[in-house]
gemmi code that builds the backbone of each chain (N, CA, C; Angstrom):
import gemmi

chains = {
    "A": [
        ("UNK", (83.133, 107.443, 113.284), (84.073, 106.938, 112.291), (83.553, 107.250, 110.887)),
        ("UNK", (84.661, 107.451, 109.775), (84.334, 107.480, 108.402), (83.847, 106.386, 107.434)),
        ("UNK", (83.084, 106.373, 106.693), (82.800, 105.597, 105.982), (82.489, 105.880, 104.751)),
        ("UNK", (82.752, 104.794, 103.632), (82.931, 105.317, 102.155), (81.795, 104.083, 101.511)),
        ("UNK", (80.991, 104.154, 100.675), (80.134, 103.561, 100.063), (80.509, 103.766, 98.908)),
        ("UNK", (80.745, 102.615, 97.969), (80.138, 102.401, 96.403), (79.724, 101.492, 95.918)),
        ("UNK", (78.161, 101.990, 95.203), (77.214, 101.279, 94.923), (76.897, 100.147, 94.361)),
        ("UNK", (77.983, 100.243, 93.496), (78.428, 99.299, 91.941), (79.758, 98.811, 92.381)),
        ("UNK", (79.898, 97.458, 92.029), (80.779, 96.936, 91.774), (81.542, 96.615, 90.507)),
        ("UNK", (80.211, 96.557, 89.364), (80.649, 96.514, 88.172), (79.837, 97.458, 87.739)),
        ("UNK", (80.218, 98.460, 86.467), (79.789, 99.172, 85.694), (80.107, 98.640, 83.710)),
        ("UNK", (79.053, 98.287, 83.717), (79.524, 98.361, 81.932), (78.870, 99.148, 81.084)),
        ("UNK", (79.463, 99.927, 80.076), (79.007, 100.840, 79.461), (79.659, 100.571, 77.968)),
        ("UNK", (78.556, 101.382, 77.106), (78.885, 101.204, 75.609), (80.089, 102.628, 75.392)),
        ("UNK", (81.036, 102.273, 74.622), (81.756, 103.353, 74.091), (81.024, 104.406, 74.016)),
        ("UNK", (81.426, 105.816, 74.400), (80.828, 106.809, 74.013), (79.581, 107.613, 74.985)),
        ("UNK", (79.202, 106.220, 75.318), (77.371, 106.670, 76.133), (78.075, 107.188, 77.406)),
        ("UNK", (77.479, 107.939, 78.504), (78.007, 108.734, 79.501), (78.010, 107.640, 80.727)),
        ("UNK", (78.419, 108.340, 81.954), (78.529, 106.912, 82.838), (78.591, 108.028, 84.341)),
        ("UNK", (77.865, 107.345, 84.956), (78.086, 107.666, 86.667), (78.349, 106.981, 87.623)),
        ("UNK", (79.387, 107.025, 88.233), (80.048, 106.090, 89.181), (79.766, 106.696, 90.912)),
        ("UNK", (78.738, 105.813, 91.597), (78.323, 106.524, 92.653), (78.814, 106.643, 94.057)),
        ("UNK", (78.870, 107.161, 95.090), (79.635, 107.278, 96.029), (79.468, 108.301, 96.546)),
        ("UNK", (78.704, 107.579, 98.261), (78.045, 108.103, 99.236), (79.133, 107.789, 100.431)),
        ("UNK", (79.637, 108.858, 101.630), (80.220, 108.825, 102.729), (79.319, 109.264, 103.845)),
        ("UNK", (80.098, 108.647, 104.928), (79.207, 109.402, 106.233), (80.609, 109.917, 107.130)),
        ("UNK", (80.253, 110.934, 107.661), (81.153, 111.879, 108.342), (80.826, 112.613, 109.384)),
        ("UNK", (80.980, 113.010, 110.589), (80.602, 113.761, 111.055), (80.893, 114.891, 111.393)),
        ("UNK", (82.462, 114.989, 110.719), (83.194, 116.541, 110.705), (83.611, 116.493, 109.048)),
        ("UNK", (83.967, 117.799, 108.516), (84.049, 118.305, 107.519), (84.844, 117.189, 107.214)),
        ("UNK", (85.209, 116.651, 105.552), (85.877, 116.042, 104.944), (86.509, 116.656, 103.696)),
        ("UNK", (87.332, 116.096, 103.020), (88.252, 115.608, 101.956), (87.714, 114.356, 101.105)),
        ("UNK", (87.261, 114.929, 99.741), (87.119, 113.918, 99.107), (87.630, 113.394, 98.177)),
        ("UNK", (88.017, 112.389, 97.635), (88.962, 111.870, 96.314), (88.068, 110.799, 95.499)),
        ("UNK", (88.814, 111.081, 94.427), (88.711, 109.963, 93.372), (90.086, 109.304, 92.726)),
        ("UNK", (90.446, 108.224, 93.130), (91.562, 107.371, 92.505), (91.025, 106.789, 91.768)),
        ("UNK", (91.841, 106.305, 90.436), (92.017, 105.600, 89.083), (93.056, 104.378, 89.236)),
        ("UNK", (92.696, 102.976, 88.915), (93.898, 101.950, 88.941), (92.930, 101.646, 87.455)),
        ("UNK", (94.445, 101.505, 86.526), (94.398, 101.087, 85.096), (95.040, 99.873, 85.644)),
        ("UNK", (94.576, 98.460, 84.632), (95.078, 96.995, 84.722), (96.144, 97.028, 85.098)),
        ("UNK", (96.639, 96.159, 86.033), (97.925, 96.120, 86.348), (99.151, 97.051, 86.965)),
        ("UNK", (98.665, 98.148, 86.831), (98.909, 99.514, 88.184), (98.733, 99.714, 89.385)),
        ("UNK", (99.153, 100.325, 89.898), (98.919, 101.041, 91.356), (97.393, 102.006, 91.124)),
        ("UNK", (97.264, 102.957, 92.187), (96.496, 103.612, 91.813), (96.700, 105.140, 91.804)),
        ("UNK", (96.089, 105.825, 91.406), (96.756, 107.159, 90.908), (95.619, 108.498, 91.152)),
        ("UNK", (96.011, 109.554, 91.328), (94.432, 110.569, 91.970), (94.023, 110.840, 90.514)),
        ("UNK", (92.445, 110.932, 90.811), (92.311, 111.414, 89.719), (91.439, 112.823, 89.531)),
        ("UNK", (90.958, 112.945, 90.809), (90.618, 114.313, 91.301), (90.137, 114.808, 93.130)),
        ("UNK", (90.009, 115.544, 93.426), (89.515, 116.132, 94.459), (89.255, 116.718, 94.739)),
        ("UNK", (88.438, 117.131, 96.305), (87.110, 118.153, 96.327), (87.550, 118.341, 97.453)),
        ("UNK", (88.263, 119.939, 97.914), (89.039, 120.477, 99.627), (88.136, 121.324, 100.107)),
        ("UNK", (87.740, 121.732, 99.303), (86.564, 123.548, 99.446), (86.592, 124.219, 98.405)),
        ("UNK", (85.719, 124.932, 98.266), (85.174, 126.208, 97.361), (84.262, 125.135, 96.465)),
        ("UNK", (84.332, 125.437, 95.112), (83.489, 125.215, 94.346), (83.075, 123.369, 94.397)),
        ("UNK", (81.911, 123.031, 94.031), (81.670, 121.888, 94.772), (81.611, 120.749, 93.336)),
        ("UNK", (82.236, 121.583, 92.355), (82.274, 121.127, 90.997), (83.881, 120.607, 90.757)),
        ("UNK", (84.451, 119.109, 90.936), (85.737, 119.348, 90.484), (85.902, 118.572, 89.168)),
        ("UNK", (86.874, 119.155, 88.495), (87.676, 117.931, 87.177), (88.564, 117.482, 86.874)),
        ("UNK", (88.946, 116.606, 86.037), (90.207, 116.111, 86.257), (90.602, 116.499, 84.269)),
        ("UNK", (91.610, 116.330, 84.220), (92.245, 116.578, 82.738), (91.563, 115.579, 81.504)),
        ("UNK", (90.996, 114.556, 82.055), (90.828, 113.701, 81.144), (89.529, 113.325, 80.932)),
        ("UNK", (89.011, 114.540, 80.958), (87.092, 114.346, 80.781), (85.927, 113.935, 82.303)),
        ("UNK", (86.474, 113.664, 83.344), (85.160, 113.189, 84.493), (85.400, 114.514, 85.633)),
        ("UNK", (84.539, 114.105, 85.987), (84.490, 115.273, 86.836), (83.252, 114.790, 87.734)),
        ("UNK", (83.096, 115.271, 89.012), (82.663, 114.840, 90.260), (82.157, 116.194, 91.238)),
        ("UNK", (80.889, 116.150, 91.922), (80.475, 117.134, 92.454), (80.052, 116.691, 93.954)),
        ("UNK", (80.669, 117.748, 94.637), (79.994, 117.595, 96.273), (79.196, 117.892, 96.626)),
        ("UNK", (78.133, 116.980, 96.895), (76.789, 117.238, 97.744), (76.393, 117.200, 98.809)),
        ("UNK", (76.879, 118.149, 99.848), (76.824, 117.769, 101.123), (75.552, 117.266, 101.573)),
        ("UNK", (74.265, 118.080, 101.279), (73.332, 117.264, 102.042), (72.825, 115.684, 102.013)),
        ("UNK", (73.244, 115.103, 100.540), (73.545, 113.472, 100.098), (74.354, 113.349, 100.520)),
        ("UNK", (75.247, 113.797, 101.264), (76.880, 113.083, 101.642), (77.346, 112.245, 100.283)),
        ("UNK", (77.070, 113.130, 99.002), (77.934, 112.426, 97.409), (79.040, 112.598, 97.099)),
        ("UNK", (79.258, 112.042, 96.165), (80.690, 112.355, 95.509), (80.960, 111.938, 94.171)),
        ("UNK", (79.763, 111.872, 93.566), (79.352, 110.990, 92.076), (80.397, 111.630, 91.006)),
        ("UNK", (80.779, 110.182, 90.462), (82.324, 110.848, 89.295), (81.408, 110.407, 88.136)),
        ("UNK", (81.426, 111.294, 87.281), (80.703, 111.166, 86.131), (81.653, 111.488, 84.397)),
        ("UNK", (81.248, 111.591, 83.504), (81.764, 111.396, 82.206), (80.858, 111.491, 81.005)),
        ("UNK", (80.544, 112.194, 80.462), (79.778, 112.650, 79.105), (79.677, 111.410, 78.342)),
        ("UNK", (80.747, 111.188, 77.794), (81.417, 110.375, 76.952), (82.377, 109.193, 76.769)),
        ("UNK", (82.706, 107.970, 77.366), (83.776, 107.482, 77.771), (84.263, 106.843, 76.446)),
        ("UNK", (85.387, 106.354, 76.855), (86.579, 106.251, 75.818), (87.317, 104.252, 76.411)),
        ("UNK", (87.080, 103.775, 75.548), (88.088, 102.501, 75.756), (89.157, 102.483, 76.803)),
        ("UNK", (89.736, 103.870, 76.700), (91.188, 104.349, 77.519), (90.349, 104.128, 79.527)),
        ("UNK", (89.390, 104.573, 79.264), (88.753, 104.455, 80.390), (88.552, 103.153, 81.479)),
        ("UNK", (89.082, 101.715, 80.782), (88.565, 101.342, 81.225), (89.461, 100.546, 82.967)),
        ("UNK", (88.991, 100.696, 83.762), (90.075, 100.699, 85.131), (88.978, 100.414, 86.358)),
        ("UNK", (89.312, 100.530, 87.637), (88.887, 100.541, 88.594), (89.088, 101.680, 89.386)),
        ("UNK", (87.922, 102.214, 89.864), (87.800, 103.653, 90.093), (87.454, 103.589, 91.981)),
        ("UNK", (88.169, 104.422, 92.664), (88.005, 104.175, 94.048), (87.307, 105.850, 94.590)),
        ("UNK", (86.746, 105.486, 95.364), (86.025, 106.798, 95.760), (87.087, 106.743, 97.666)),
        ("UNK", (87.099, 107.981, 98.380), (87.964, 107.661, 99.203), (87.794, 109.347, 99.776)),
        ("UNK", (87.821, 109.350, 101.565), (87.827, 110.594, 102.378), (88.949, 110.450, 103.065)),
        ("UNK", (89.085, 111.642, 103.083), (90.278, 111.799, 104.331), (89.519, 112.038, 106.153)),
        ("UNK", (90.972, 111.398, 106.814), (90.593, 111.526, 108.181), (90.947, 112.871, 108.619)),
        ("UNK", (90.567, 114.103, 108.633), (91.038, 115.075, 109.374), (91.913, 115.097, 110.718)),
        ("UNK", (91.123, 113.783, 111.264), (91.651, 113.901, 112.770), (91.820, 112.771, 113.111)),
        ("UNK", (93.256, 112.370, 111.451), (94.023, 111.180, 111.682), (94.666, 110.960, 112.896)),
        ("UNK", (95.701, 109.996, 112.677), (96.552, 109.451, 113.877), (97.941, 110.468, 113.502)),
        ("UNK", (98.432, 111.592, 114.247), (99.434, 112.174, 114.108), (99.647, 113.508, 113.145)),
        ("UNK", (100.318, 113.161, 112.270), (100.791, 113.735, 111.331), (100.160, 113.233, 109.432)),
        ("UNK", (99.403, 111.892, 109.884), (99.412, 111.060, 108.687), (98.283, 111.326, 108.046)),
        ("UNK", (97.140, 111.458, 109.082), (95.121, 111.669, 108.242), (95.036, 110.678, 107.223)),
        ("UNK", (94.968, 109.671, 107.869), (94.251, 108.427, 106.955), (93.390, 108.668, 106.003)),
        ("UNK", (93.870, 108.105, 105.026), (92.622, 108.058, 103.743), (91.759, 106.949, 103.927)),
        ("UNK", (90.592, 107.053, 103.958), (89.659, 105.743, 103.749), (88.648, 105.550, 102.434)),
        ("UNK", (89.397, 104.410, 101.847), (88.851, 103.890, 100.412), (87.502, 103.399, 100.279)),
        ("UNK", (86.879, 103.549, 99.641), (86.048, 102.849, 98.906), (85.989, 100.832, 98.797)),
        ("UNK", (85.137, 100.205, 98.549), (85.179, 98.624, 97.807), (86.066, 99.341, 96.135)),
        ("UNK", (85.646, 100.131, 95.635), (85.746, 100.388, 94.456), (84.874, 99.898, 93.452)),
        ("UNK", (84.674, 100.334, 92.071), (83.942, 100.353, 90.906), (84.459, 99.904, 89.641)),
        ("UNK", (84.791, 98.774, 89.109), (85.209, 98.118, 87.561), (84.195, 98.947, 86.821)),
        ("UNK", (85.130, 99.924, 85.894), (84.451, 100.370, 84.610), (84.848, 99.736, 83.720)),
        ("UNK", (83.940, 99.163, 82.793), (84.249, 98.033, 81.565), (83.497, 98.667, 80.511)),
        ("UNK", (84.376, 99.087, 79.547), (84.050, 99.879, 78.411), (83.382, 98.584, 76.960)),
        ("UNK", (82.267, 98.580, 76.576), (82.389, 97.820, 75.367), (82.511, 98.608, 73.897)),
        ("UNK", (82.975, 98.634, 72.876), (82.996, 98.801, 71.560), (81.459, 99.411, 71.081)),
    ],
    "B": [
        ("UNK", (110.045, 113.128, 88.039), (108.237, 111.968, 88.184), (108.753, 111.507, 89.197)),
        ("UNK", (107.915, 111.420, 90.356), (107.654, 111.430, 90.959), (107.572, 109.784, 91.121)),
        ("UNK", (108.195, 108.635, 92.117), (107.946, 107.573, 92.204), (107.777, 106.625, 93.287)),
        ("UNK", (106.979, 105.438, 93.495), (107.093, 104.758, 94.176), (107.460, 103.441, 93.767)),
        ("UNK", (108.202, 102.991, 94.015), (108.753, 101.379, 93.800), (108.550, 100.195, 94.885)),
        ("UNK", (108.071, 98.557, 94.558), (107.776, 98.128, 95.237), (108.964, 96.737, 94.599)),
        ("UNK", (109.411, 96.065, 95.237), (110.556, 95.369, 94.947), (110.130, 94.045, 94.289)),
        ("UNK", (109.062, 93.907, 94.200), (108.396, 92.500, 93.273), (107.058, 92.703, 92.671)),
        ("UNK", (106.535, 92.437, 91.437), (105.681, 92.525, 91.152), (104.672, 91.555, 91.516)),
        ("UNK", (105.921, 90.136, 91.441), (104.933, 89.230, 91.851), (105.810, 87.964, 92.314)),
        ("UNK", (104.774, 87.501, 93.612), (105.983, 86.641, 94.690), (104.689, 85.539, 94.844)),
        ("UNK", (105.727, 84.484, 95.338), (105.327, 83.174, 95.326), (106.056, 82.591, 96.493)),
        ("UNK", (105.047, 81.806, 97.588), (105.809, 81.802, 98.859), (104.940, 80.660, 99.690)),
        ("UNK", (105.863, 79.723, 100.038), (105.166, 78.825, 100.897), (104.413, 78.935, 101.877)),
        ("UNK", (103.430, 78.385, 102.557), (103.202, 78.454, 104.285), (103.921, 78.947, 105.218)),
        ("UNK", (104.411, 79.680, 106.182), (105.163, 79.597, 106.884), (106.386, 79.947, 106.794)),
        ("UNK", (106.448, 80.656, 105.677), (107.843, 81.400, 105.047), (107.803, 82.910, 105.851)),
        ("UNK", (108.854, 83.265, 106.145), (109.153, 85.063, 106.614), (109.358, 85.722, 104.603)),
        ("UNK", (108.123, 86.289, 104.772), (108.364, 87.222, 103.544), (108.574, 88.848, 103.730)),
        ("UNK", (109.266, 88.553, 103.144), (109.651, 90.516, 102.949), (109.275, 91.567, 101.532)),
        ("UNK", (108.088, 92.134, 101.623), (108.173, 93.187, 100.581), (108.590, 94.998, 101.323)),
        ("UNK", (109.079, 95.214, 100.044), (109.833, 96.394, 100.019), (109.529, 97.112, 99.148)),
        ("UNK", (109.332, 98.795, 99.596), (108.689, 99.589, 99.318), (109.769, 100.970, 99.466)),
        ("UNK", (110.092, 101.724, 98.499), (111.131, 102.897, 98.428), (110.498, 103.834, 97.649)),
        ("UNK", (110.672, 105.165, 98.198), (109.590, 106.209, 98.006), (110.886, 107.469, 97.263)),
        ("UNK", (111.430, 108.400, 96.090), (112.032, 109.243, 96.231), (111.776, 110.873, 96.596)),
        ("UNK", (110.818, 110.929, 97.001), (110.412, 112.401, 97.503), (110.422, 112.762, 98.245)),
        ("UNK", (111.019, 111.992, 99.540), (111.283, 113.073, 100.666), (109.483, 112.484, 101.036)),
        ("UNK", (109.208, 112.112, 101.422), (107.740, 112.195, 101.677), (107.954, 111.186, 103.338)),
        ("UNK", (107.179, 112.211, 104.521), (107.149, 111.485, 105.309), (106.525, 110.225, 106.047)),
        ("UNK", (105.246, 110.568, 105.436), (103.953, 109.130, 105.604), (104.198, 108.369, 104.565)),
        ("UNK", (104.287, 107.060, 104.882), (104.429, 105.999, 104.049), (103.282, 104.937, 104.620)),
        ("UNK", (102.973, 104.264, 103.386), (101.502, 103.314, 104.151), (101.696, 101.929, 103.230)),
        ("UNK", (101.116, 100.975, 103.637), (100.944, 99.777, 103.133), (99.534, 99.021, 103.165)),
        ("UNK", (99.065, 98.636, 101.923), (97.939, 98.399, 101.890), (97.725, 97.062, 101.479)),
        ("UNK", (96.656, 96.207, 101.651), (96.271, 94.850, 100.597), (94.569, 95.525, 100.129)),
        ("UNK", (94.886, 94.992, 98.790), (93.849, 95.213, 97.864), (93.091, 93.799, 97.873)),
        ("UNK", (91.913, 93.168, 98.263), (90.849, 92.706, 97.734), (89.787, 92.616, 96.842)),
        ("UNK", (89.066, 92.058, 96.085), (87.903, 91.728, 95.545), (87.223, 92.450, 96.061)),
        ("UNK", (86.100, 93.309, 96.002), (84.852, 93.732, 96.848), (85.629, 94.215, 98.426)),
        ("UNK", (86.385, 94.471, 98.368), (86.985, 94.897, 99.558), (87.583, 96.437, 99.879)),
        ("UNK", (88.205, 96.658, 98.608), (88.856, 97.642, 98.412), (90.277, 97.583, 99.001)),
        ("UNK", (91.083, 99.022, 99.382), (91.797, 98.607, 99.722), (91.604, 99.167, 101.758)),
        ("UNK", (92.619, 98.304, 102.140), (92.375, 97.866, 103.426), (93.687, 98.132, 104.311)),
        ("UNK", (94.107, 99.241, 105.095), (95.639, 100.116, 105.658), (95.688, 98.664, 106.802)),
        ("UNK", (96.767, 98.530, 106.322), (97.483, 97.455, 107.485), (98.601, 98.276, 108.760)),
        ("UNK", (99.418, 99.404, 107.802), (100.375, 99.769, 108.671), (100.832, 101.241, 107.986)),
        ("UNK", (101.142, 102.400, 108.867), (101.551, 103.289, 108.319), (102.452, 103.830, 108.988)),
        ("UNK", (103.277, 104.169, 108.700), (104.755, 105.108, 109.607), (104.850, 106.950, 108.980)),
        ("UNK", (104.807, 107.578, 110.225), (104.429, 109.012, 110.053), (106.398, 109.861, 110.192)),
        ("UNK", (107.424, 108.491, 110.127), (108.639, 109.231, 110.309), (109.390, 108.325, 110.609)),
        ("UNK", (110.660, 108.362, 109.938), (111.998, 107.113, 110.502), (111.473, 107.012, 111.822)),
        ("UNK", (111.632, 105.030, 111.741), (111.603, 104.305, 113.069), (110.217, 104.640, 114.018)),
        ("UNK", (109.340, 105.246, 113.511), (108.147, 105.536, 113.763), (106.565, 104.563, 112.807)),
        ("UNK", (105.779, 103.869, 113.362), (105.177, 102.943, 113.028), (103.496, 103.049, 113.591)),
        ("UNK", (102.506, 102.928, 113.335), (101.394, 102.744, 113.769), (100.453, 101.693, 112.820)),
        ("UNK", (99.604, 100.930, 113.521), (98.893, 100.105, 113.474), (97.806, 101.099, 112.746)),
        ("UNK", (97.386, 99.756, 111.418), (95.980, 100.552, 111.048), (94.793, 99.401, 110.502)),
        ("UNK", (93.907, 99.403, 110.134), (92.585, 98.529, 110.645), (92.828, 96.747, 110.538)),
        ("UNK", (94.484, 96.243, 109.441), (94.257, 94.985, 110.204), (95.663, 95.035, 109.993)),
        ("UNK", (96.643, 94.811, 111.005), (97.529, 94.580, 111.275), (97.713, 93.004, 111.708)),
        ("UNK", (97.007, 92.414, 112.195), (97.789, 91.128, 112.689), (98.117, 89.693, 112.038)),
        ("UNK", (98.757, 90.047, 111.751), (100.009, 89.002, 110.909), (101.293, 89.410, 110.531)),
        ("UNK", (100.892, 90.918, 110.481), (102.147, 91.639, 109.567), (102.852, 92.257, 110.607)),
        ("UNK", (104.563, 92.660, 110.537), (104.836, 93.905, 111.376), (105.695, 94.709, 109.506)),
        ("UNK", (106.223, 95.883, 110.614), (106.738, 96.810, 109.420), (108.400, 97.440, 110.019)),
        ("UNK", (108.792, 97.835, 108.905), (110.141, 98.430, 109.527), (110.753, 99.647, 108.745)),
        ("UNK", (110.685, 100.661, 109.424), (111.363, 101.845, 108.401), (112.359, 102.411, 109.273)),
        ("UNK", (113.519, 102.008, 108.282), (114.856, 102.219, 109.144), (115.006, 103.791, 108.686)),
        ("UNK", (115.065, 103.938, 107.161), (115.609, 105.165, 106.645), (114.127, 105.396, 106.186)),
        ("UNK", (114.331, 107.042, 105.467), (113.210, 107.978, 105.384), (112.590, 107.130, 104.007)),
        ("UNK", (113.151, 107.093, 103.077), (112.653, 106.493, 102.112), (112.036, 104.921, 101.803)),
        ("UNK", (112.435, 104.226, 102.837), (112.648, 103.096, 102.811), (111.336, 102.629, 103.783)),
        ("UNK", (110.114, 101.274, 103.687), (109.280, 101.200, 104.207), (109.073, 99.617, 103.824)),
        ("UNK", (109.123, 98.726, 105.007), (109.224, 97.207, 104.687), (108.008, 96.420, 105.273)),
        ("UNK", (107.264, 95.718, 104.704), (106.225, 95.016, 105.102), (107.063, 93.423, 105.599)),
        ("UNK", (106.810, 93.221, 106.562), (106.816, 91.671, 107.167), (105.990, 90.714, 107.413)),
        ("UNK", (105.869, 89.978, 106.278), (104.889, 88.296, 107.263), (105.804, 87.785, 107.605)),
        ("UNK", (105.799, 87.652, 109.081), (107.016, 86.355, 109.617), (106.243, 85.039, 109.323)),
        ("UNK", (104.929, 85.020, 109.254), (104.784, 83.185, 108.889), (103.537, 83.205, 108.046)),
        ("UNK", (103.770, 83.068, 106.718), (102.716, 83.651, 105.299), (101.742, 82.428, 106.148)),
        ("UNK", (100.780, 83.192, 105.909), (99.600, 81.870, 105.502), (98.528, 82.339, 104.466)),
        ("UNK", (97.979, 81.052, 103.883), (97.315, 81.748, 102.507), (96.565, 82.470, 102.557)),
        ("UNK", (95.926, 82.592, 103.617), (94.676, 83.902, 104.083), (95.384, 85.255, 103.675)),
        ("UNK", (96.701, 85.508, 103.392), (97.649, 86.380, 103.014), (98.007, 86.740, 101.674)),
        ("UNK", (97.119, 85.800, 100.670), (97.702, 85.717, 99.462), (96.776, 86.939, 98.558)),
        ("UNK", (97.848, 87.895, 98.145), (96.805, 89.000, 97.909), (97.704, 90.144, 97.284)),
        ("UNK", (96.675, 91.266, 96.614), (97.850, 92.420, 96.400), (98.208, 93.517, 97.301)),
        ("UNK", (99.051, 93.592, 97.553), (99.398, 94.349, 98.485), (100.251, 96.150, 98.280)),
        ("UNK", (99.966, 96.999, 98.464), (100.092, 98.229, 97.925), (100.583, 99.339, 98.781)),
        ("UNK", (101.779, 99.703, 98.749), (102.432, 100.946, 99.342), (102.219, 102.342, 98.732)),
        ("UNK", (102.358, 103.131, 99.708), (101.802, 104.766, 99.547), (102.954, 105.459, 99.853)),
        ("UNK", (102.661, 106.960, 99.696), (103.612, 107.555, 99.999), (102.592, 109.403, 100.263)),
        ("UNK", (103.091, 109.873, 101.229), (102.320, 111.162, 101.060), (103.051, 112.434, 102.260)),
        ("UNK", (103.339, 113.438, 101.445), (103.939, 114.466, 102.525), (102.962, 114.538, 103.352)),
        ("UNK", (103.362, 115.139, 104.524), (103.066, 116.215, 105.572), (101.962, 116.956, 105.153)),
        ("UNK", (101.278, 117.543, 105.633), (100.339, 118.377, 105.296), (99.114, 118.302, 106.139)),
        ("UNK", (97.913, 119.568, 105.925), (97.092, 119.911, 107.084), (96.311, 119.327, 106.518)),
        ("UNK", (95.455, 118.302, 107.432), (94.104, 118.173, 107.225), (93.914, 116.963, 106.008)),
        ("UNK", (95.403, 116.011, 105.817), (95.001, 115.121, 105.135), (94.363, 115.678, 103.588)),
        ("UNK", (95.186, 116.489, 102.735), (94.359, 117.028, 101.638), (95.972, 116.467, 100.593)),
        ("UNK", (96.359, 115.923, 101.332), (97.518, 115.887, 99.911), (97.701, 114.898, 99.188)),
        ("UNK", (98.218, 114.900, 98.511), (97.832, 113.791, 97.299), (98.545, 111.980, 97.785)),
        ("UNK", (98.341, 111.006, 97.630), (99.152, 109.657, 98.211), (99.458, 109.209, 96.853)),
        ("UNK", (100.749, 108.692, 96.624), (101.071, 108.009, 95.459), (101.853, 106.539, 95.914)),
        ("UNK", (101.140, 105.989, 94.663), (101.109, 104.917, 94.685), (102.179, 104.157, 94.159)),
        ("UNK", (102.582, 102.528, 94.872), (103.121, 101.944, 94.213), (102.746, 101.342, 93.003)),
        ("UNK", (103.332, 100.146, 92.240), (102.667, 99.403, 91.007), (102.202, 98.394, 91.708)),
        ("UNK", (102.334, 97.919, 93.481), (101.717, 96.988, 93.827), (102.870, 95.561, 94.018)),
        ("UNK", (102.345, 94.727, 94.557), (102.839, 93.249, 94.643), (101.925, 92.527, 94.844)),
        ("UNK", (102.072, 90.878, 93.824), (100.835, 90.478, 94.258), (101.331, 88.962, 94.710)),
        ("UNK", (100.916, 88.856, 95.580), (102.068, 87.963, 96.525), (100.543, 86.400, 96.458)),
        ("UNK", (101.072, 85.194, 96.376), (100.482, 84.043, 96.153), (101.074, 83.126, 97.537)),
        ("UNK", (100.121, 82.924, 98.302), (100.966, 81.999, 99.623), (100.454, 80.501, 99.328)),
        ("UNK", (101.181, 79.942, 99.152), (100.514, 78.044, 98.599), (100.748, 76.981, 99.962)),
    ],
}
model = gemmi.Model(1)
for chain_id, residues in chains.items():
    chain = gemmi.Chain(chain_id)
    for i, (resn, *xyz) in enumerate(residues, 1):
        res = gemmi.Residue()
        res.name, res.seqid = resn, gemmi.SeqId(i, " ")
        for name, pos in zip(("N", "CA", "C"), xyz):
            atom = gemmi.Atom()
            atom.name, atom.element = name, gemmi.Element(name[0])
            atom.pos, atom.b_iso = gemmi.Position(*pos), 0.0
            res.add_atom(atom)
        chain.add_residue(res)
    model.add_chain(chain)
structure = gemmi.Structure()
structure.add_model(model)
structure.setup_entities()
């Protein structure tokens, strides 16, 4: 079975200073990896992913996340963060060899990023 | 744009009440899923349907059933709330596709209070 680890429950960071949000899976066949974003009071929304080839992905809005297979990682990281940032961040694999047609996603606990001034 | 709609943002419901949330997807999308969000929990697949009138159980189903009459359309059921139930609860939506690589979109959620 799949399993999704993240480390942190809470993250707080100063405006600006960089930030790593960590997230370790175990798998025993190839995976699918994601990163979802829930801003206050939202659903949640992709905010990037890692299918194959380059093991470097990004998303439009500054973080970006790299696959490490031999850590089984998936660390979403950020130079710089921004107030706009601040949400709950879910780390999450796919089931290849879901039930049917569907390939279950399996989430994360998830990560509160709390931006201060 | 692409949407998912969930028919309450926020519900309030006795013990022992039959509650109904509702979940409508416009894309043609055949997997539809329903989730509750926890504290330190994350979120947690109760039920997913891979096609009209088609339904499968996913890691906690028991309390809830589900009903998808039409393609778009995807209904969560507590026939008898109890507060162990009181929580947010979150519908998906995601085409077809190989290998589980496609994107799931989300509802805005419901966050349902059982007293």
């Amino acid at each position: 079975a799949q399993s999704v680890t993240q480390l942190d429950s809470q993250v707080p960071v100063f405006e600006e200073a960089p930030v790593e949000l960590r997230c370790n899976y175990s798998s025993s066949v190839s995976v699918y990896l994601f990163w979802y974003v829930q801003y206050p009071n939202q659903g949640l929304q992709l905010l990037l992913k890692y299918l194959s080839g380059s093991t470097l992905v990004e998303s439009i809005n500054g973080f970006e996340a790299e696959f490490n297979k031999s850590q089984t990682s998936f660390h979403l990281r950020k130079p710089s963060v921004h107030i706009s940032d601040t949400a709950e961040y879910f780390c999450a694999v796919s089931d290849p060899a879901g039930y049917s047609s569907a390939s279950k996603i399996i989430f994360g606990s998830g990560t509160r990023l709390s931006i201060r001034p | 744009d692409v949407k998912v709609t969930q028919s309450s943002r926020y519900l309030v419901k006795r013990t022992g009440e039959k509650v109904f949330l509702e979940c409508v997807q416009d894309m043609d999308h055949e997997n539809m899923f329903w989730y509750r969000q926890d504290p330190g929990l994350g979120l947690r697949l109760i039920y997913f349907s891979y096609d009209v009138k088609m339904k499968e159980k996913g890691d906690i189903p028991e309390g809830y059933s589900v009903s998808r009459e039409k393609k778009e359309r995807f209904s969560l059921i507590l026939e008898s709330a109890s507060t162990n139930q009181t929580s947010m609860y979150l519908c998906a939506s995601r085409p077809t596709g190989t290998g589980g690589n496609n994107e799931q979109f989300f509802g805005p959620g419901t966050r349902l209070t059982v007293l």
